[in-house]
BABADREN-282125 format. One line per field, with one value per residue: residue in three letters; x, y, z of N, C-alpha, C in turn. Coordinates in steps of 0.2 Angstrom, whole numbers, padded with zeros to 4 digits. Layout:
res <- [Ala ...]
n.east <- [X ...]
n.north <- [Y ...]
n.up <- [Z ...]
ca.east <- [X ...]
ca.north <- [Y ...]
ca.up <- [Z ...]
c.east <- [X ...]
c.north <- [Y ...]
c.up <- [Z ...]
This chain:
res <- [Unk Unk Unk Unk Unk Unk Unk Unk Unk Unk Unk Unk Unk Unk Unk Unk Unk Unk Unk Unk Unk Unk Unk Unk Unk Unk Unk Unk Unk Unk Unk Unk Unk Unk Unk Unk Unk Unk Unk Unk Unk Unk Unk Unk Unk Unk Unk Unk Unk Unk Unk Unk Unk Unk Unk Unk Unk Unk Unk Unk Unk Unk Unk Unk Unk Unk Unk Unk Unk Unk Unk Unk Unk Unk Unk Unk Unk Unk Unk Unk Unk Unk Unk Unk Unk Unk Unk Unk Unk Unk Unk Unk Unk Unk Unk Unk Unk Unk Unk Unk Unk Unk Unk Unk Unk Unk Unk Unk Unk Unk Unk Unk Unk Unk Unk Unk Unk Unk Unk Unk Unk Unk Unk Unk Unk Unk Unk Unk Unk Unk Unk Unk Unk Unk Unk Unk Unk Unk Unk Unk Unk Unk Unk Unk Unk Unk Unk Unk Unk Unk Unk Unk Unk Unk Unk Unk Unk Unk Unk Unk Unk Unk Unk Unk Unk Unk Unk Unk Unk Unk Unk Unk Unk Unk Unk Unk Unk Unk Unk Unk Unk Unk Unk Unk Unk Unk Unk Unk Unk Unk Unk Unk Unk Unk Unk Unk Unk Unk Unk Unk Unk Unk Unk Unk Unk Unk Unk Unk Unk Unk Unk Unk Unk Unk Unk Unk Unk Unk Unk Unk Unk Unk Unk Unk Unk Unk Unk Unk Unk Unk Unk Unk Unk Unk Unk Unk Unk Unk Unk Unk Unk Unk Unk Unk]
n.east <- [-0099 -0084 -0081 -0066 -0060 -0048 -0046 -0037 -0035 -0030 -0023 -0026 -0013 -0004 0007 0021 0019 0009 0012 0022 0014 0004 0013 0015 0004 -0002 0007 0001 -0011 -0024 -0041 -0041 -0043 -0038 -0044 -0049 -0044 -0051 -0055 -0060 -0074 -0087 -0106 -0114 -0109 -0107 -0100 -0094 -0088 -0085 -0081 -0069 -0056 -0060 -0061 -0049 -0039 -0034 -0041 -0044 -0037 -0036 -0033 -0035 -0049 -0053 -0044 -0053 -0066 -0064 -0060 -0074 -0082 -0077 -0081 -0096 -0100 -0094 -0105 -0115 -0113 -0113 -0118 -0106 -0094 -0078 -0071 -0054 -0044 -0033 -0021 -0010 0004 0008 0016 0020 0017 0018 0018 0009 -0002 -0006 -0012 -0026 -0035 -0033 -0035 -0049 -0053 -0049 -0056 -0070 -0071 -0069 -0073 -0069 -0050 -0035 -0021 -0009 -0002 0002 0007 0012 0005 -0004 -0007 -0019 -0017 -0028 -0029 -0019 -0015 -0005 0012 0008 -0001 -0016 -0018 -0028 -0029 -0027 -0029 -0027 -0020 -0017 -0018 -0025 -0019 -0022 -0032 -0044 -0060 -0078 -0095 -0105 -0098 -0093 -0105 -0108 -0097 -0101 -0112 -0108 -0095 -0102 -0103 -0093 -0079 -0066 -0050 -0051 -0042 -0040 -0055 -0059 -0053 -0058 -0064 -0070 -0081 -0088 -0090 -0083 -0070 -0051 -0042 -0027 -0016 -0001 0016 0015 0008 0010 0017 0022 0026 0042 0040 0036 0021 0004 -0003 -0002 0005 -0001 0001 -0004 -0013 -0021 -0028 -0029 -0048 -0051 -0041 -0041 -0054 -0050 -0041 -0048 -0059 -0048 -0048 -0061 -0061 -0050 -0054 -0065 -0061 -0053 -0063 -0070 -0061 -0061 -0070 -0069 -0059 -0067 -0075 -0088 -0088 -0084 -0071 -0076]
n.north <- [0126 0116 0102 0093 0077 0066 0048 0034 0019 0005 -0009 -0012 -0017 -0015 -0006 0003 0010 0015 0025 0031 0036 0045 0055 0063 0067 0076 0085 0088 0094 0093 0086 0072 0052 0037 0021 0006 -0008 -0022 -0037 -0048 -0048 -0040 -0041 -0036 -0037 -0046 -0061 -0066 -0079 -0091 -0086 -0080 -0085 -0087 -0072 -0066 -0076 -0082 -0086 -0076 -0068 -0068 -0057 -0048 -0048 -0043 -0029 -0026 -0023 -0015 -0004 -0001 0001 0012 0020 0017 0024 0037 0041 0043 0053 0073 0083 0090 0087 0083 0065 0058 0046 0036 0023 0014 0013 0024 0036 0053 0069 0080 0095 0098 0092 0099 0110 0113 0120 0117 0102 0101 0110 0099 0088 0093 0096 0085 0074 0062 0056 0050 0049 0040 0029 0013 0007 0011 0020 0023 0038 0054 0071 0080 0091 0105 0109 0122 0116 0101 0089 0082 0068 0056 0039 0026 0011 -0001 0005 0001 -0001 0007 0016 0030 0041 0056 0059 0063 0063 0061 0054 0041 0036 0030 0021 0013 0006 0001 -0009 -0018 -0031 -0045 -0047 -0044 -0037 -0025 -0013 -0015 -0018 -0002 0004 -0001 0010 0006 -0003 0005 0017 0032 0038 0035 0046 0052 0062 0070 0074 0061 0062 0053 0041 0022 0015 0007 -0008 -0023 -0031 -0035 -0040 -0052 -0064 -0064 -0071 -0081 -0095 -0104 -0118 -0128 -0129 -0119 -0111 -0106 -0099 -0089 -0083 -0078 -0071 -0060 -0054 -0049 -0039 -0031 -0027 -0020 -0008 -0005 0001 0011 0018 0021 0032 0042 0048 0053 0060 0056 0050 0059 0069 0073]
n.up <- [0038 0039 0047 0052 0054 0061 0059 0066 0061 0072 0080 0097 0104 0098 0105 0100 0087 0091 0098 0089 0078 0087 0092 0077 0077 0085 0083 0072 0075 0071 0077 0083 0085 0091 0082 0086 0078 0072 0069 0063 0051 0050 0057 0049 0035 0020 0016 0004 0002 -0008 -0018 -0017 -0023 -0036 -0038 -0033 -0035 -0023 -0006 0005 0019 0036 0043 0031 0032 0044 0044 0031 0038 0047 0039 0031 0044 0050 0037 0040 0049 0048 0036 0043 0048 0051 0037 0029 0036 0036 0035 0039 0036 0043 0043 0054 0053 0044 0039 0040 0029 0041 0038 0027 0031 0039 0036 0036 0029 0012 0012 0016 0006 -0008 -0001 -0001 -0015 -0022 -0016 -0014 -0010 -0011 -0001 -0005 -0014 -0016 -0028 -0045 -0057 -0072 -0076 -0074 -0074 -0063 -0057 -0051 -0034 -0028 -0026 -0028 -0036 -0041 -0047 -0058 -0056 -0067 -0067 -0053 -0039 -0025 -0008 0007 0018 0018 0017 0013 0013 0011 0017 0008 -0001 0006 0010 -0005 -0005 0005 0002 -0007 -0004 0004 0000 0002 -0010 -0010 -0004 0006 -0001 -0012 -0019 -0016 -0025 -0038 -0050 -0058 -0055 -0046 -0048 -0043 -0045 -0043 -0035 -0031 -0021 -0027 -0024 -0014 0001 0013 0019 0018 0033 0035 0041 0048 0044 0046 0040 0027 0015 -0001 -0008 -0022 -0025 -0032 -0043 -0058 -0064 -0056 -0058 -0070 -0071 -0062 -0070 -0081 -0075 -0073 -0087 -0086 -0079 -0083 -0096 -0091 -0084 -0095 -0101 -0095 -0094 -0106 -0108 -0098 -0106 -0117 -0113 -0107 -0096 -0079 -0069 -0052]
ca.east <- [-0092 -0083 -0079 -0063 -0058 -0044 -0047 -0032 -0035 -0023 -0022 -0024 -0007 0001 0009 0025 0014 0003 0017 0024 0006 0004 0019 0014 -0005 -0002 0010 -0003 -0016 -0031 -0045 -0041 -0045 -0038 -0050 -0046 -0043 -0056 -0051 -0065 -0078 -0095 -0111 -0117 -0106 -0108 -0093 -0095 -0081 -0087 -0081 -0063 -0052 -0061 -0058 -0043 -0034 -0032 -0044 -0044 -0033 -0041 -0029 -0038 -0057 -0049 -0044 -0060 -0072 -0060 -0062 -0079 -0085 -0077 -0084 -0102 -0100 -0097 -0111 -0121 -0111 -0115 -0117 -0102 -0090 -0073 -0066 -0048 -0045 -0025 -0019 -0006 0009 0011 0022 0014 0020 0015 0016 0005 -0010 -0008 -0014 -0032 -0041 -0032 -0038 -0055 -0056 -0050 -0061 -0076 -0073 -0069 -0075 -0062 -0044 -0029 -0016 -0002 -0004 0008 0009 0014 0000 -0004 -0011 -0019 -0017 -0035 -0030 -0017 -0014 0001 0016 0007 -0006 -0021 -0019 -0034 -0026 -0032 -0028 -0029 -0014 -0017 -0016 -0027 -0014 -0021 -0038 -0051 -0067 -0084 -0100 -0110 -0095 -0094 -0113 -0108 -0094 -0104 -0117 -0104 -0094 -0105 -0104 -0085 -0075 -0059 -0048 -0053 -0041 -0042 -0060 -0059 -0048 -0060 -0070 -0077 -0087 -0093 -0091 -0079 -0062 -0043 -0038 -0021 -0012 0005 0018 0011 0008 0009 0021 0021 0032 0049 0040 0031 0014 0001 -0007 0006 0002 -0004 0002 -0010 -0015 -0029 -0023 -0034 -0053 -0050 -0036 -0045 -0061 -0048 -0039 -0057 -0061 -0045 -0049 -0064 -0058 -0045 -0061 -0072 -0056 -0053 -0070 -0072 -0057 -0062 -0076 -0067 -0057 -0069 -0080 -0093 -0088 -0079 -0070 -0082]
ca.north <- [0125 0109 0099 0086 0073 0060 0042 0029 0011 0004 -0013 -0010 -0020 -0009 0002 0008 0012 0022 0030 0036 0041 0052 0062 0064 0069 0079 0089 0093 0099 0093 0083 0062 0046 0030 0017 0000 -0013 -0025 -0045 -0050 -0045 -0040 -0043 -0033 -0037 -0052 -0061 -0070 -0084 -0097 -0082 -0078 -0091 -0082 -0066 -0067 -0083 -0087 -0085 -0070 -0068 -0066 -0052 -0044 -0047 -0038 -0023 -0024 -0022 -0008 0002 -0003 0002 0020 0021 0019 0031 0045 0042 0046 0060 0079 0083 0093 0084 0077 0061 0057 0039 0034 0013 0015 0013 0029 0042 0059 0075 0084 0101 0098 0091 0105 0115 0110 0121 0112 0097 0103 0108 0095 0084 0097 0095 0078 0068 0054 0057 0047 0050 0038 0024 0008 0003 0016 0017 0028 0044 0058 0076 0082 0099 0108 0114 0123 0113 0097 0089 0079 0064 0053 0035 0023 0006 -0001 0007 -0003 0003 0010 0019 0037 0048 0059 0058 0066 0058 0058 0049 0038 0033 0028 0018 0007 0001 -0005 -0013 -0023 -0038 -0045 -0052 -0043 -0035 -0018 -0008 -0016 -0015 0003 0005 -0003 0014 0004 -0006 0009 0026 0033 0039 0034 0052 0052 0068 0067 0068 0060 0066 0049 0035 0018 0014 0001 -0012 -0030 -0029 -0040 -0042 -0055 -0069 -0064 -0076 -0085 -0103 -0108 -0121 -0132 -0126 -0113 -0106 -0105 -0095 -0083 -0078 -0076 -0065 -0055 -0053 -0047 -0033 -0026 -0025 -0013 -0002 -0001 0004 0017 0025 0026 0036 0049 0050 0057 0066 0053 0051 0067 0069 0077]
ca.up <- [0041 0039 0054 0051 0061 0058 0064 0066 0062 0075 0084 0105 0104 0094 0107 0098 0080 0091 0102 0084 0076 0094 0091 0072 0076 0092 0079 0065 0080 0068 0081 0079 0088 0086 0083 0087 0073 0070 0068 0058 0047 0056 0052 0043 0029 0018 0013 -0002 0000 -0011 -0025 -0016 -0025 -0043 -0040 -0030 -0035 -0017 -0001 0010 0024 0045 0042 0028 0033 0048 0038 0028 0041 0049 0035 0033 0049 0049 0032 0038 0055 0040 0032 0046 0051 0047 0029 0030 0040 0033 0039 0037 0038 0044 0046 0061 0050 0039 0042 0036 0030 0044 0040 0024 0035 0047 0030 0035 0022 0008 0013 0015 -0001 -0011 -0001 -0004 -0023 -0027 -0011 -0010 -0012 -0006 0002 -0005 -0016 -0016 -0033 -0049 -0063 -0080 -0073 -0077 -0069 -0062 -0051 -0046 -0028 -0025 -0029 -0029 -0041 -0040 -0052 -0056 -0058 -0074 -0064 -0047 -0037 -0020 -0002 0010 0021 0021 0014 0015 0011 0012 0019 0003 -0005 0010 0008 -0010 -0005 0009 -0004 -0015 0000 0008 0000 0001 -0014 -0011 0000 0004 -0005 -0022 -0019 -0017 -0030 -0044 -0051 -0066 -0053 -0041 -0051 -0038 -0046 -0041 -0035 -0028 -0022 -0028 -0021 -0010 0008 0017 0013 0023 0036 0034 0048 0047 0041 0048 0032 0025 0011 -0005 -0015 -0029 -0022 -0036 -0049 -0061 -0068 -0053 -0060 -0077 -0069 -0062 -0078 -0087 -0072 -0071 -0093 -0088 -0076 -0089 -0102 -0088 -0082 -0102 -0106 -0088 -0093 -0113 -0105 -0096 -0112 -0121 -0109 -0105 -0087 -0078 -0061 -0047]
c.east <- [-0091 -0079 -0073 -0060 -0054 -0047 -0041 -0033 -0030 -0025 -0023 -0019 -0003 0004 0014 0022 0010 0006 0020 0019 0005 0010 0018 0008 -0006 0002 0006 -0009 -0024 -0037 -0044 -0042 -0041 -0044 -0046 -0047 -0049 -0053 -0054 -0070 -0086 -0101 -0117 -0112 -0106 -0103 -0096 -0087 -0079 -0083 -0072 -0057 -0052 -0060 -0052 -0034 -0031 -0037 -0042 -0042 -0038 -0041 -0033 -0045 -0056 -0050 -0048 -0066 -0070 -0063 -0071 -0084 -0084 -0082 -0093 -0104 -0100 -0101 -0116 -0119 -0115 -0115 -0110 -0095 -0085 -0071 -0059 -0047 -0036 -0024 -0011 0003 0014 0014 0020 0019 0016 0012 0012 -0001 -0012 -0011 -0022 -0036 -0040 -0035 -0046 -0058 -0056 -0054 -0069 -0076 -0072 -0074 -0072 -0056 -0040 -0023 -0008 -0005 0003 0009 0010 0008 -0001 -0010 -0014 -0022 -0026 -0035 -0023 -0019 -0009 0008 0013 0001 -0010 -0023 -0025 -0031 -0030 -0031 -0028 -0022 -0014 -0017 -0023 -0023 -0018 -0028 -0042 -0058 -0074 -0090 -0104 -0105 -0091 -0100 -0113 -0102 -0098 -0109 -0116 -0099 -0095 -0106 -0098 -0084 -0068 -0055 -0050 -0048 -0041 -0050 -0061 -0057 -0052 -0067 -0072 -0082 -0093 -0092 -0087 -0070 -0057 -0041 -0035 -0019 -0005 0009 0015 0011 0008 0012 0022 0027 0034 0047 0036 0025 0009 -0004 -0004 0002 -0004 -0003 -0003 -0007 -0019 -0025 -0031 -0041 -0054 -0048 -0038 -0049 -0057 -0045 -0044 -0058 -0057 -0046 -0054 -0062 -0054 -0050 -0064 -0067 -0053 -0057 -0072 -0067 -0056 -0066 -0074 -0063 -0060 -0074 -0086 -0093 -0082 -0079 -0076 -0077]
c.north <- [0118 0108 0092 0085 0068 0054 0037 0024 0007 -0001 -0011 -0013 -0016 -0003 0004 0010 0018 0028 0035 0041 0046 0056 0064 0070 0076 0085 0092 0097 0099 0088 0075 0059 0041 0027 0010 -0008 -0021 -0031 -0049 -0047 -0045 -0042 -0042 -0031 -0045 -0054 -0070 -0075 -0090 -0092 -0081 -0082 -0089 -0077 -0063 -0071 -0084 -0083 -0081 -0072 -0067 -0059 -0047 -0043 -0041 -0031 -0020 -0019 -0017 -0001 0003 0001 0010 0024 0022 0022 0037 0045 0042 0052 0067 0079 0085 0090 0081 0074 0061 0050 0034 0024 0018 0016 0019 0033 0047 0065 0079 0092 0102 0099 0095 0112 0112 0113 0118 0107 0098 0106 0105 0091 0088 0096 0088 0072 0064 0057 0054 0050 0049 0031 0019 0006 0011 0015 0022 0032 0050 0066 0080 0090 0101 0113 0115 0118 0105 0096 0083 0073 0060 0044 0031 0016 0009 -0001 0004 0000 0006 0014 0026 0039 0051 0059 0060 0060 0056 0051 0042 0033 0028 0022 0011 0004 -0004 -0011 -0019 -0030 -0038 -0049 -0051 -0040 -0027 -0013 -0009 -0016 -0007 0008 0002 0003 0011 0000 0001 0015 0030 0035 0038 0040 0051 0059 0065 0074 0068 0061 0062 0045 0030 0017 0007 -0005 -0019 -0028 -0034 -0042 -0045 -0063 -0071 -0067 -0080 -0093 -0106 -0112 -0125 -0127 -0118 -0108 -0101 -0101 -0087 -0079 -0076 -0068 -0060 -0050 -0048 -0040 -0030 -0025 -0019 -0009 0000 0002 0009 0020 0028 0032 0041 0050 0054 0059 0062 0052 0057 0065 0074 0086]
c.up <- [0041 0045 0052 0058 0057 0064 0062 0067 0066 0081 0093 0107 0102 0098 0103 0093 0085 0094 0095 0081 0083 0093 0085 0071 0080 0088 0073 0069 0075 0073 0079 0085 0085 0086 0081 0083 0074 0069 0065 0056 0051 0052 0048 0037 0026 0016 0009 -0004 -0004 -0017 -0024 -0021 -0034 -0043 -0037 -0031 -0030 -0010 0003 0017 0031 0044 0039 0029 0039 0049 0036 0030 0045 0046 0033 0039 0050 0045 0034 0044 0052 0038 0036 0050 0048 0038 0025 0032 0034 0035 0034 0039 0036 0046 0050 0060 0045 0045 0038 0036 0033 0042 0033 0027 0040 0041 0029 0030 0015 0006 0012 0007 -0007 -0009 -0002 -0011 -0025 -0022 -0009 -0013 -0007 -0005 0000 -0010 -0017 -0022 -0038 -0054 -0068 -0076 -0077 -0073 -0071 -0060 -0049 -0038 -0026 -0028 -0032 -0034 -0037 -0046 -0053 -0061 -0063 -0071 -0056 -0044 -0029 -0013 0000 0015 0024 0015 0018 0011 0016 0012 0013 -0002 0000 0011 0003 -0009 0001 0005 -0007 -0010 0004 0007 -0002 -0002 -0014 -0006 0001 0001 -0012 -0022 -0020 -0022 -0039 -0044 -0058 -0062 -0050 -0044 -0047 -0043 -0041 -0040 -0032 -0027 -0020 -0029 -0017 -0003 0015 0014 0022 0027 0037 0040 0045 0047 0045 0044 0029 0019 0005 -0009 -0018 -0028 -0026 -0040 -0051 -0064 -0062 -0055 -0067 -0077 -0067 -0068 -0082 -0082 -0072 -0078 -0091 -0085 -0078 -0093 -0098 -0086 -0090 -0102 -0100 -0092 -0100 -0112 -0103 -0102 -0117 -0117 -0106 -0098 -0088 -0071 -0059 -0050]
């Protein structure tokens, strides 16, 4: 028996975001909590900042360490959860199609078969369909399509994400989003079932600030990061890696 639960990363400030998410949540009738946004990175996570500037091309935001340690933290509550257990992991911001999420065996079993699936992803990328369900499909993206907004995810594939997270060079969704580092596919379900809402973000200032032998280190580094997402997704090309 699978037990799911949503959890809502969401500011204790944020009353009108939560007042929206309460009317959304209270509507799909599936068991949630908010949990209250985090402002820096805790301590048991390492933050490798001397690297930010090279893999980044500009230093990590309050904002983002924030975020990181947010999702983070969720992430390793699930991995000590039931074996069974699905969490659902919402930022306070989405606007959800409800009467999908109120289709809880769905959910359940794409998260029974693959382990991680998003919800929505912010950027557009070269796809390739993994599973239909019903009208929608289940893509497995070949780049990094960005956002945390909205998934689901299984405790064993929860486990495998805290290992690799623990030490910070990125922001968490482009971390999550890098399956040639952690073996974890880009599964999206599309259309997507969750899309961000038109409001100010408090995640703001990603512009690229390196210049000089910095700037040099990161274009090696980003070179090198197009060569291992070529060569992951040669792999599933020809049978060598395969979705869950």
């Amino acid at each position: 028996m699978n037990n799911i639960l949503i959890k809502v990363i969401s500011l204790p400030s944020s009353g009108l975001r939560r007042q929206q998410m309460s009317l959304q949540l209270d509507e799909i009738g599936i068991p949630w909590q908010f949990f209250d946004a985090l402002d820096s990175l805790s301590s048991c996570l390492i933050a490798h900042a001397g690297s930010w500037p090279i893999m980044n091309g500009r230093m990590l935001r309050e904002s983002e360490l924030g975020c990181y340690a947010s999702h983070y933290e969720l992430l390793m509550m699930h991995s000590k959860a039931d074996e069974d257990d699905i969490l659902i992991v919402l930022e306070d911001d989405a606007i959800l199609d409800t009467t999908y999420f109120k289709a809880v065996d769905d959910i359940i079993n794409l998260t029974r078969q693959f382990g991680y699936v998003k919800f929505n992803g912010q950027l557009i990328a070269q796809s390739s369909e993994v599973y239909i369900q019903g009208r929608r499909r289940v893509v497995r993206f070949h780049n990094k399509v960005h956002g945390s907004l909205a998934y689901a995810i299984d405790r064993r594939t929860a486990i495998r994400f805290c290992k690799h997270l623990k030490n910070v060079f990125r922001p968490i969704d482009i971390e999550m989003d890098r399956f040639w580092a952690h073996g974890i596919p880009v599964l999206c379900l599309y259309q997507p079932v969750a899309i961000e809402r038109s409001a100010p973000t408090g995640i703001v200032g990603r512009e690229f600030t390196v210049s000089g032998r910095t700037w040099l280190l990161w274009k090696i580094n980003n070179q090198i990061e197009k060569i291992r997402c070529f060569s992951a997704n040669f792999c599933y090309r020809v049978g060598l890696k395969r979705v869950p």
